[in-house]
py3Dmol code that shows the C-alpha trace and the ligand (Angstrom):
import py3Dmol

protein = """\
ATOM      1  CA  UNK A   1      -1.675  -6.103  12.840  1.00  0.00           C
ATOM      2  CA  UNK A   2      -2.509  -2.558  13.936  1.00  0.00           C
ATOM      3  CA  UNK A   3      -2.723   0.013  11.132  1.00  0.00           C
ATOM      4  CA  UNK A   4      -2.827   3.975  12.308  1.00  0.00           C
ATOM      5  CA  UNK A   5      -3.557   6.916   9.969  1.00  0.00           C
ATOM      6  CA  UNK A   6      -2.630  10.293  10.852  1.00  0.00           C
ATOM      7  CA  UNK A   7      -4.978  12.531   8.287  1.00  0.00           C
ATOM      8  CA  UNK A   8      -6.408  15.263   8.160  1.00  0.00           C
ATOM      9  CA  UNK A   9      -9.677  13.869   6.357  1.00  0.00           C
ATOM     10  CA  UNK A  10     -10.468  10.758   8.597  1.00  0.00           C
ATOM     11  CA  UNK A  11     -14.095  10.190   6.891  1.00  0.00           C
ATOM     12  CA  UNK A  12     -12.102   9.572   3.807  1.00  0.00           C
ATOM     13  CA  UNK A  13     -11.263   6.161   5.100  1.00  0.00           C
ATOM     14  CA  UNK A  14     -15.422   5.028   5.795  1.00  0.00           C
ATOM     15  CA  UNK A  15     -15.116   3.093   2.534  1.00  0.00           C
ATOM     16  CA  UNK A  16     -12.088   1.509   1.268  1.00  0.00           C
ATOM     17  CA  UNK A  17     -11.649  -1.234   4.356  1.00  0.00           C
ATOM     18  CA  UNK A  18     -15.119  -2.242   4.169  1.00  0.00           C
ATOM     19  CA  UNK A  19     -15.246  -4.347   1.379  1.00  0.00           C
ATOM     20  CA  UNK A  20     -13.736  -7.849   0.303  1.00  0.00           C
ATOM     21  CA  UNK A  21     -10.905  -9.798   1.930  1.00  0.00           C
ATOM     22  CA  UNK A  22      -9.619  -6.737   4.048  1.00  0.00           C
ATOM     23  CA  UNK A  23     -12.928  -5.988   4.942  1.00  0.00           C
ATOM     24  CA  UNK A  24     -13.122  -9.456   6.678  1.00  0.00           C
ATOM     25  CA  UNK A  25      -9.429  -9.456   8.156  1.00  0.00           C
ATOM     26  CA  UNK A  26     -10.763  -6.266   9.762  1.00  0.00           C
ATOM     27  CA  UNK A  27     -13.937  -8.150  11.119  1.00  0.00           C
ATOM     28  CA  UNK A  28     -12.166 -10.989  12.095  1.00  0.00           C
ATOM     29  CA  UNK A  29      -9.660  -9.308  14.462  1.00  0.00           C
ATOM     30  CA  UNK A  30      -6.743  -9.761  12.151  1.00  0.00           C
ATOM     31  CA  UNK A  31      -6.180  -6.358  10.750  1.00  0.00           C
ATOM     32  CA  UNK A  32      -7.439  -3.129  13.035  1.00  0.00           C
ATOM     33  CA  UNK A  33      -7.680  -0.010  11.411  1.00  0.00           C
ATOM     34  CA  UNK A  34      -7.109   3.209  13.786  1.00  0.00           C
ATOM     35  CA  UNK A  35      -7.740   6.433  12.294  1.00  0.00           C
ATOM     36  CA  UNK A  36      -6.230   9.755  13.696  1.00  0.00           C
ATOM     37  CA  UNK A  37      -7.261  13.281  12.758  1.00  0.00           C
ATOM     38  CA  UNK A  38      -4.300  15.460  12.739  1.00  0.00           C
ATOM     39  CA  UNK A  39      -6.494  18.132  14.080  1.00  0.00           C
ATOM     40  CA  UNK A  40      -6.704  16.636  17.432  1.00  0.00           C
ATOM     41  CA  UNK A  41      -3.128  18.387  18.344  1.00  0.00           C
ATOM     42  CA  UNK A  42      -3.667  21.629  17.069  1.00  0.00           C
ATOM     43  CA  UNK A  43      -3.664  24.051  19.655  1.00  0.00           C
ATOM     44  CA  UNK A  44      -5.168  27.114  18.438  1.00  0.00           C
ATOM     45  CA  UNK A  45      -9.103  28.016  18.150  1.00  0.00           C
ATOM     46  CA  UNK A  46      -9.035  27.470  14.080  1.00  0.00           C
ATOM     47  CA  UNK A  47      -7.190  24.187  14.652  1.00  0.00           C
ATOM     48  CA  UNK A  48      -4.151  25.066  11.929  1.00  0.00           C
ATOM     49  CA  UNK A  49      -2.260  22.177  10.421  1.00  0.00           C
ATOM     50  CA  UNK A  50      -0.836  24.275   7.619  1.00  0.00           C
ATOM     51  CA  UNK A  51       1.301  27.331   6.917  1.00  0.00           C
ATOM     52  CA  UNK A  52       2.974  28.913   4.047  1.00  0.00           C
ATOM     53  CA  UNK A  53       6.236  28.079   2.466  1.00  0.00           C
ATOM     54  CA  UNK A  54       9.343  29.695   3.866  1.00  0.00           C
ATOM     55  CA  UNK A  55      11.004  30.756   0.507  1.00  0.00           C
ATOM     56  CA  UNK A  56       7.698  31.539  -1.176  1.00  0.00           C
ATOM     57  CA  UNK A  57       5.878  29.708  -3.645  1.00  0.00           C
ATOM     58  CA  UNK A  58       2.373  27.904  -4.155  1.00  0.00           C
ATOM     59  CA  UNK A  59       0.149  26.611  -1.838  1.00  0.00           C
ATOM     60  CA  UNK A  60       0.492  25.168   1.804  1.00  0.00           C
ATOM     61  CA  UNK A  61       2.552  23.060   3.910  1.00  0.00           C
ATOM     62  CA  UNK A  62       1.764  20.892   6.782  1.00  0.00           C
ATOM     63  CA  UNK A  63       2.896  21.893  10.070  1.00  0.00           C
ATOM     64  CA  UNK A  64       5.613  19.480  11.932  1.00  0.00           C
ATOM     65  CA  UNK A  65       4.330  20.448  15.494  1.00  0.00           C
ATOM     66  CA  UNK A  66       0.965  18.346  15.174  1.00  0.00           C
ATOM     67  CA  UNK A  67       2.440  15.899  13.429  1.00  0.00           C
ATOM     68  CA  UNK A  68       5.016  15.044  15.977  1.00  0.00           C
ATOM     69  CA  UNK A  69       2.598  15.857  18.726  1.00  0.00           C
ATOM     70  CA  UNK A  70       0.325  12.819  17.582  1.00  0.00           C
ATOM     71  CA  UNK A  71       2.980   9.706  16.855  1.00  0.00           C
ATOM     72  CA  UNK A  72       4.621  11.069  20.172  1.00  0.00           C
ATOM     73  CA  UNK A  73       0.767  10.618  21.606  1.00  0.00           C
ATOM     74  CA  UNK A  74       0.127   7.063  19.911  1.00  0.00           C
ATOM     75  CA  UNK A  75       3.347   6.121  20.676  1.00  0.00           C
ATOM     76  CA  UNK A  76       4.665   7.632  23.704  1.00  0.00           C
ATOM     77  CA  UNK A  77       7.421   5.028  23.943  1.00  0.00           C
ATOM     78  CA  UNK A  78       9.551   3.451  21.481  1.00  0.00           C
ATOM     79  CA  UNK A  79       8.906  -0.413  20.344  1.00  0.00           C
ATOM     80  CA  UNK A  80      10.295  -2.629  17.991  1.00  0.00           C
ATOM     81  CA  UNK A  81       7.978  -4.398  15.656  1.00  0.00           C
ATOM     82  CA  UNK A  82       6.850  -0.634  14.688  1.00  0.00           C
ATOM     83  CA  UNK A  83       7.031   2.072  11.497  1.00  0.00           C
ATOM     84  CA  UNK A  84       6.208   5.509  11.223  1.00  0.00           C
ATOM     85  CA  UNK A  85       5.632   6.031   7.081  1.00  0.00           C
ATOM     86  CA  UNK A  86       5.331   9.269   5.248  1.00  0.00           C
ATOM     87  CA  UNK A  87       3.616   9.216   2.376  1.00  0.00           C
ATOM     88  CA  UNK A  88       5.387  11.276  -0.294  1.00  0.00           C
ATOM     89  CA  UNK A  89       5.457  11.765  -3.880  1.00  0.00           C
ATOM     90  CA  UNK A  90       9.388  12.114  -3.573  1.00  0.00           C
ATOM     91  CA  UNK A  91       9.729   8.908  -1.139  1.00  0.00           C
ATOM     92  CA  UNK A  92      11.295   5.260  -2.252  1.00  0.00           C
ATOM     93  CA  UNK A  93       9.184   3.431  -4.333  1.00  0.00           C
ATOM     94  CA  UNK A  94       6.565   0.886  -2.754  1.00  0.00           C
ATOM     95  CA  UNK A  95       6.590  -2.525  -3.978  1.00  0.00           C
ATOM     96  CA  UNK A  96       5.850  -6.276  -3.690  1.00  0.00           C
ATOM     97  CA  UNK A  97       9.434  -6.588  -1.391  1.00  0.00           C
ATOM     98  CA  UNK A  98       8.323  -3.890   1.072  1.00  0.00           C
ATOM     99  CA  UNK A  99       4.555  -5.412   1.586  1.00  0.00           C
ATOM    100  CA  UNK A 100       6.912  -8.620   2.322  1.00  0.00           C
ATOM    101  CA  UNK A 101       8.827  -6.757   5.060  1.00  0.00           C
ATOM    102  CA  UNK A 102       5.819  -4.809   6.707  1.00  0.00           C
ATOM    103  CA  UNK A 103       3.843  -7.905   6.741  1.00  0.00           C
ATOM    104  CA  UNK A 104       6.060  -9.100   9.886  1.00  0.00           C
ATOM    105  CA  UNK A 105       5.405  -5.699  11.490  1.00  0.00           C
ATOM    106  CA  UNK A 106       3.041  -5.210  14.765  1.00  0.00           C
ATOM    107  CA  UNK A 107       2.112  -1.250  13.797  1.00  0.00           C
ATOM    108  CA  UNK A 108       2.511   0.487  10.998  1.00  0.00           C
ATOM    109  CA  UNK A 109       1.742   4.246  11.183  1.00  0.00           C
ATOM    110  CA  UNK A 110       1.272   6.664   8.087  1.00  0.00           C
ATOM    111  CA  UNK A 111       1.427  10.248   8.134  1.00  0.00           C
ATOM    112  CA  UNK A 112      -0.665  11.144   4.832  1.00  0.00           C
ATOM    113  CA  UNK A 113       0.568  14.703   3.180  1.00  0.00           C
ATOM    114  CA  UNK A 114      -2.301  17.011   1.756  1.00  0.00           C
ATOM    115  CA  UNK A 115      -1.231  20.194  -0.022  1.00  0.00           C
ATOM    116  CA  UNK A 116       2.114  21.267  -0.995  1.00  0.00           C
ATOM    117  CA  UNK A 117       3.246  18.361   1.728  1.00  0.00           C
ATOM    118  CA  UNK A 118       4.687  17.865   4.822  1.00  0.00           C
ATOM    119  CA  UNK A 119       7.712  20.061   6.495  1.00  0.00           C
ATOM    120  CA  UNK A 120      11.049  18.587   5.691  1.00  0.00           C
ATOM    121  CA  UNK A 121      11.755  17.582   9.424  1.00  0.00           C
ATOM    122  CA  UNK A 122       9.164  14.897   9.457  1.00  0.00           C
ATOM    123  CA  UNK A 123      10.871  13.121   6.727  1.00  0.00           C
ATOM    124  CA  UNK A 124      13.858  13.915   8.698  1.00  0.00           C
ATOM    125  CA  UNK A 125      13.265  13.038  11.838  1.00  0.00           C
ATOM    126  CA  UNK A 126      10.304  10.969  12.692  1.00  0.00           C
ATOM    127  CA  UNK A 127       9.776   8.853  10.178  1.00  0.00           C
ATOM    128  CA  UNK A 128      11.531   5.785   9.961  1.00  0.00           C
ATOM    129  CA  UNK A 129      10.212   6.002   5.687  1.00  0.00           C
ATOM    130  CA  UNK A 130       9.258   7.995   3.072  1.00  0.00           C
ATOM    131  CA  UNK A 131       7.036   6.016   0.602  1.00  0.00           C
ATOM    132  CA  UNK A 132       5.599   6.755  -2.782  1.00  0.00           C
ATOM    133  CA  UNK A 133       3.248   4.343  -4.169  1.00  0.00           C
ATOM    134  CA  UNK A 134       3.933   5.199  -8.270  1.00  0.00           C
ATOM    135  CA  UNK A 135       5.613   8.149 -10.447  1.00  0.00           C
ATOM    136  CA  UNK A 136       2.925  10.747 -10.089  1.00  0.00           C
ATOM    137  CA  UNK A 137       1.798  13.359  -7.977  1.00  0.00           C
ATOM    138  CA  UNK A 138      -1.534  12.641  -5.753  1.00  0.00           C
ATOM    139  CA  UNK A 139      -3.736  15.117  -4.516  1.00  0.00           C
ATOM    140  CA  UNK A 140      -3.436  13.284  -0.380  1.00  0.00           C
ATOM    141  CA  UNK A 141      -1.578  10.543   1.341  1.00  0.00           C
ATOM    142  CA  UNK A 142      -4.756   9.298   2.261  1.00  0.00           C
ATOM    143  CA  UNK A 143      -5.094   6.972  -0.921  1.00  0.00           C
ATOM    144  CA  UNK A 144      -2.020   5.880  -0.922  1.00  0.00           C
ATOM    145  CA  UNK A 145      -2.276   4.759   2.791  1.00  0.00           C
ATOM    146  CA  UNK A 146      -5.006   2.600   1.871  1.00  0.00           C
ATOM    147  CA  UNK A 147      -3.127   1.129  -1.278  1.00  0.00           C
ATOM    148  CA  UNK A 148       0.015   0.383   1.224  1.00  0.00           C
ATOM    149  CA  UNK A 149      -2.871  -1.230   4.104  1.00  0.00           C
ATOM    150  CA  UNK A 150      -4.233  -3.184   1.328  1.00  0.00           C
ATOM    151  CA  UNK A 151      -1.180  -4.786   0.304  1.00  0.00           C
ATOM    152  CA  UNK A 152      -0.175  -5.280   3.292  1.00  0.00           C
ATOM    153  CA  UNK A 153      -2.934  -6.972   4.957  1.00  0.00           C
ATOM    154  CA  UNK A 154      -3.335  -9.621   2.162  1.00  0.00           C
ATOM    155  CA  UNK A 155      -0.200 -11.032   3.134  1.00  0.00           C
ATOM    156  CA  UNK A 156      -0.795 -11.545   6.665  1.00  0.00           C
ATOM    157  CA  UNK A 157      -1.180 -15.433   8.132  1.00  0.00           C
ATOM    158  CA  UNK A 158      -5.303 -16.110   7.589  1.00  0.00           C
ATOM    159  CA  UNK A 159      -6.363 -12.786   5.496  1.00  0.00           C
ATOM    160  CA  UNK A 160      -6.457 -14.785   2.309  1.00  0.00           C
ATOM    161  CA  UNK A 161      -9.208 -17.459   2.340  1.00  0.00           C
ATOM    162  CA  UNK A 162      -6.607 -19.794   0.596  1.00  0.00           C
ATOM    163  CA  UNK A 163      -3.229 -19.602   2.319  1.00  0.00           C
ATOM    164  CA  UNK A 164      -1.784 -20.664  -1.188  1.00  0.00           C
ATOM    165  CA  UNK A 165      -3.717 -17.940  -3.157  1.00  0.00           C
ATOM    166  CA  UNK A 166      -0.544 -14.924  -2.483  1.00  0.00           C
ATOM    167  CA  UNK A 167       1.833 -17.698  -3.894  1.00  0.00           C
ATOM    168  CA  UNK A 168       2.768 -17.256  -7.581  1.00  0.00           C
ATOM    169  CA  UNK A 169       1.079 -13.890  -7.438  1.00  0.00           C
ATOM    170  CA  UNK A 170       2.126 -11.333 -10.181  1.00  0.00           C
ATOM    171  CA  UNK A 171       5.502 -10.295  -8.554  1.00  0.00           C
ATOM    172  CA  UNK A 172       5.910 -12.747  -5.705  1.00  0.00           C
ATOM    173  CA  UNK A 173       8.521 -15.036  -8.027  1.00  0.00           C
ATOM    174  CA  UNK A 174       9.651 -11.467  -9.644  1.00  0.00           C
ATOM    175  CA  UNK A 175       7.330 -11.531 -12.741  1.00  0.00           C
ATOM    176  CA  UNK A 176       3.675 -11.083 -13.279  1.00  0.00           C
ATOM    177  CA  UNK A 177       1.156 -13.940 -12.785  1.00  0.00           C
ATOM    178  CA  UNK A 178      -0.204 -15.922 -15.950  1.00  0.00           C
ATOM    179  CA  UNK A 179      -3.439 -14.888 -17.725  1.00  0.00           C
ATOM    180  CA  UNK A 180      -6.811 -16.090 -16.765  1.00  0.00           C
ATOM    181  CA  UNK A 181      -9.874 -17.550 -17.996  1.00  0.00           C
ATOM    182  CA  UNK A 182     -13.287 -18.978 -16.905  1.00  0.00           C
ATOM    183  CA  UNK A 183     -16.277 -20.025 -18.564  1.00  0.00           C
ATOM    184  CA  UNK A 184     -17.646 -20.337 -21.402  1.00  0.00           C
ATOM    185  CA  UNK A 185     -14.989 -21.866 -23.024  1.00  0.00           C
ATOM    186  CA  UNK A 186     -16.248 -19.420 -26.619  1.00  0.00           C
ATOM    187  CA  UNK A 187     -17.444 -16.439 -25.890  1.00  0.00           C
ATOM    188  CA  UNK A 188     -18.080 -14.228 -29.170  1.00  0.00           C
ATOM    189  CA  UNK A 189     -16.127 -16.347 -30.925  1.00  0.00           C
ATOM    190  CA  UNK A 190     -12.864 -16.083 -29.015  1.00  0.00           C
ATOM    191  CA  UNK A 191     -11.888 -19.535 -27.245  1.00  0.00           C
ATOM    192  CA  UNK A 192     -10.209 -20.222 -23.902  1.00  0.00           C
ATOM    193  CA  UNK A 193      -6.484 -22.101 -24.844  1.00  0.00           C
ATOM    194  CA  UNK A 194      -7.238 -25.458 -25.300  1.00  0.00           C
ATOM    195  CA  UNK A 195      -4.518 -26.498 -22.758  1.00  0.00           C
ATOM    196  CA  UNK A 196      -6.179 -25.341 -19.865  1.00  0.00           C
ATOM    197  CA  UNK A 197      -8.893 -27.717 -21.287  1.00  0.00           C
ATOM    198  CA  UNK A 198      -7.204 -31.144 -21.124  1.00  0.00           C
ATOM    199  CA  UNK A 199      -6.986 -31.313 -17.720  1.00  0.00           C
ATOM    200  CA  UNK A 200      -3.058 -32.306 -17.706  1.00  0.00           C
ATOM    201  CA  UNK A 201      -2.047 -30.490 -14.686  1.00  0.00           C
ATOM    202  CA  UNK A 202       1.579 -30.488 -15.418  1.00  0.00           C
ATOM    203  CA  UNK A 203       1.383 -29.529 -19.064  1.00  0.00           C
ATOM    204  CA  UNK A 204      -1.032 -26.877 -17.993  1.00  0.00           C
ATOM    205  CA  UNK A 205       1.540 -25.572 -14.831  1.00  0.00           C
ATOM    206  CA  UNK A 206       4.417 -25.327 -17.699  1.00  0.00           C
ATOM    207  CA  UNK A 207       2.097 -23.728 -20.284  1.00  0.00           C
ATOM    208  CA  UNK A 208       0.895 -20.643 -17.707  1.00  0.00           C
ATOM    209  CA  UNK A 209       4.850 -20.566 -16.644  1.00  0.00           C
ATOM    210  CA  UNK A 210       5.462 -19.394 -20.178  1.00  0.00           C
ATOM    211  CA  UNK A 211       2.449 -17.477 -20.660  1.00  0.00           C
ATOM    212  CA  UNK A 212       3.274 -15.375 -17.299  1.00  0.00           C
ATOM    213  CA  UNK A 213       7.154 -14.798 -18.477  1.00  0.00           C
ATOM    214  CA  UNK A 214       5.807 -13.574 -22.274  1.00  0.00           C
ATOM    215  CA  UNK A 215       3.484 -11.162 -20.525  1.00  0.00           C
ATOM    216  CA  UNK A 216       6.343 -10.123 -18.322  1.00  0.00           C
ATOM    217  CA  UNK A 217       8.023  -9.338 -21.324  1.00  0.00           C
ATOM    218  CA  UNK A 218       5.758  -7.511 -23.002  1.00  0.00           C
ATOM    219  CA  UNK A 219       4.359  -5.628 -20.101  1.00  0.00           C
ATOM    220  CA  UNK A 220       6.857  -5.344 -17.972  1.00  0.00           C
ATOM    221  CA  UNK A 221      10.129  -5.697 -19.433  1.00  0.00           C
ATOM    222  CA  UNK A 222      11.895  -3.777 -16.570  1.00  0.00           C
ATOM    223  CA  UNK A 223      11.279  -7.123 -14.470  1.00  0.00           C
ATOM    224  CA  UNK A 224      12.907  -9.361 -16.089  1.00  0.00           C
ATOM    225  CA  UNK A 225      16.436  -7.067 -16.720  1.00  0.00           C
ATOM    226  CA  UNK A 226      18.920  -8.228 -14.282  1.00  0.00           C
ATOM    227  CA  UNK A 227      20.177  -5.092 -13.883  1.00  0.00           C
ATOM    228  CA  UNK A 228      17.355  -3.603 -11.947  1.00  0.00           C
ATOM    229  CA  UNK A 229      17.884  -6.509  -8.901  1.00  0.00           C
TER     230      UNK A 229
END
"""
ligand_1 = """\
27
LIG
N 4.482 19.086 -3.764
C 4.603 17.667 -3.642
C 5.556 17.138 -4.702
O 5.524 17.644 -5.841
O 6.312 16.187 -4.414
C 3.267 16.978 -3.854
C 2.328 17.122 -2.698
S 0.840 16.204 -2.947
C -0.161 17.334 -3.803
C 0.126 16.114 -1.349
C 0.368 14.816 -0.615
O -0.129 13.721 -1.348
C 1.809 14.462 -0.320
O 2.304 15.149 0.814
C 1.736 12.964 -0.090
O 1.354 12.652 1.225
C 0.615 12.563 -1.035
N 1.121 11.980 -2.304
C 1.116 12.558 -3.515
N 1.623 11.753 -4.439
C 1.963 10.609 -3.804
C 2.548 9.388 -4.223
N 2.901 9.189 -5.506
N 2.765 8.425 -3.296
C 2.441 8.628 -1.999
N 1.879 9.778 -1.546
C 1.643 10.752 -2.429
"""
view = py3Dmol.view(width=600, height=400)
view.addModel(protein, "pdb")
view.setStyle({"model": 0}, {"cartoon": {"style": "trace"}})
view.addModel(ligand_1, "xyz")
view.setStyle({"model": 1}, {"stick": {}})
view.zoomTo()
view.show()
């Protein structure tokens, strides 16, 4: 799967594929990570990507003539298999479902916003999405991109060592996973469950199916109300 990011700040991305599972999926030819500064389609000797607010008010906003300049340049003609993604503070919610649903994607393209954000006609009219990745403001898209490539990628056929390891996931089966442990069994006095101990495999699979639906409920009651389906 090809992952493009249109950014003004391209060295921001030198570290956050390099490392772990995605870092491997990258090396192994799974995931490819192309990285596109914005500032290649300026036109002008100071290479602008901003402007002022019409209406007044704070700050700067990005210009839509670059930004449509560049997905028209990546993708000069239309494919399916395919998403242009904005990443905004005022965009749908990202979750478990829409990793899911990007996973069977070929290309996935984000536009990350930097000051005041992005003119209105790129959420308009090139973007097929406008995604926020939690209830608060960030100070770049370019974060949240690499939140949304590393959810993404970890759910593609091969990324995970162990196939299996995505399966019962927190939020895969619509609540969190079950707590952990690993040795020592005591540590400062506080003891692993002796359940996990006996090495009954069903009474053990039954136990951490009750331990992951009372953490749901006390972290995350919102999962569990059947009114938020
Ligand atoms: N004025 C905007 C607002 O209040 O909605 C915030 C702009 S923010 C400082 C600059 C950029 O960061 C945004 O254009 C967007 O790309 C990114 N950003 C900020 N918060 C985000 C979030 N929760 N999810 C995804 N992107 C976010």
């Amino acid at each position: 799967m090809i992952f493009h990011l249109l950014t003004i700040f391209p060295e921001f991305f030198r570290g956050p594929f390099e490392h772990g599972v995605l870092g491997k999926a990258i090396e192994g030819g799974a995931v490819e990570v192309r990285i596109h500064n914005l500032r290649d389609w300026t036109s002008d000797r100071h290479k602008t990507v901003d402007d002022r607010p019409f209406g007044g008010g704070e700050g700067m906003v990005l210009k839509p003539e670059p930004i449509f300049l560049a997905v028209e340049s990546i993708w000069p003609q239309p494919k399916p298999g395919r998403k242009v993604i904005l990443l905004s503070a005022q965009g749908r919610l990202f979750r478990h479902q829409t990793a899911l649903e990007w996973s069977r994607l070929d290309e996935i393209l984000f536009i990350c916003g930097r000051y005041e954000g992005v003119d209105e006609r790129v959420a308009g009219n090139l973007a097929d999405d406008e995604i926020s990745i939690g209830d608060y403001v960030l100070s770049g898209g370019e974060l949240a991109a690499a939140v949304v490539i590393d959810c993404v990628a970890r759910l593609l056929p091969g990324v995970l060592g162990n196939e299996a390891s995505a399966v019962g996931e927190s939020f895969t089966g619509g609540i969190l996973d079950c707590p952990q442990w690993t040795r020592p069994a005591e540590f400062r006095g506080w003891k692993v469950p002796e359940v996990l101990l006996n090495g009954h495999h069903e009474q053990i699979r039954q136990w951490r199916r009750r331990m992951a639906l009372e953490k749901t409920a006390r972290m995350r009651p919102d999962l569990l109300d059947p009114s938020n389906k």
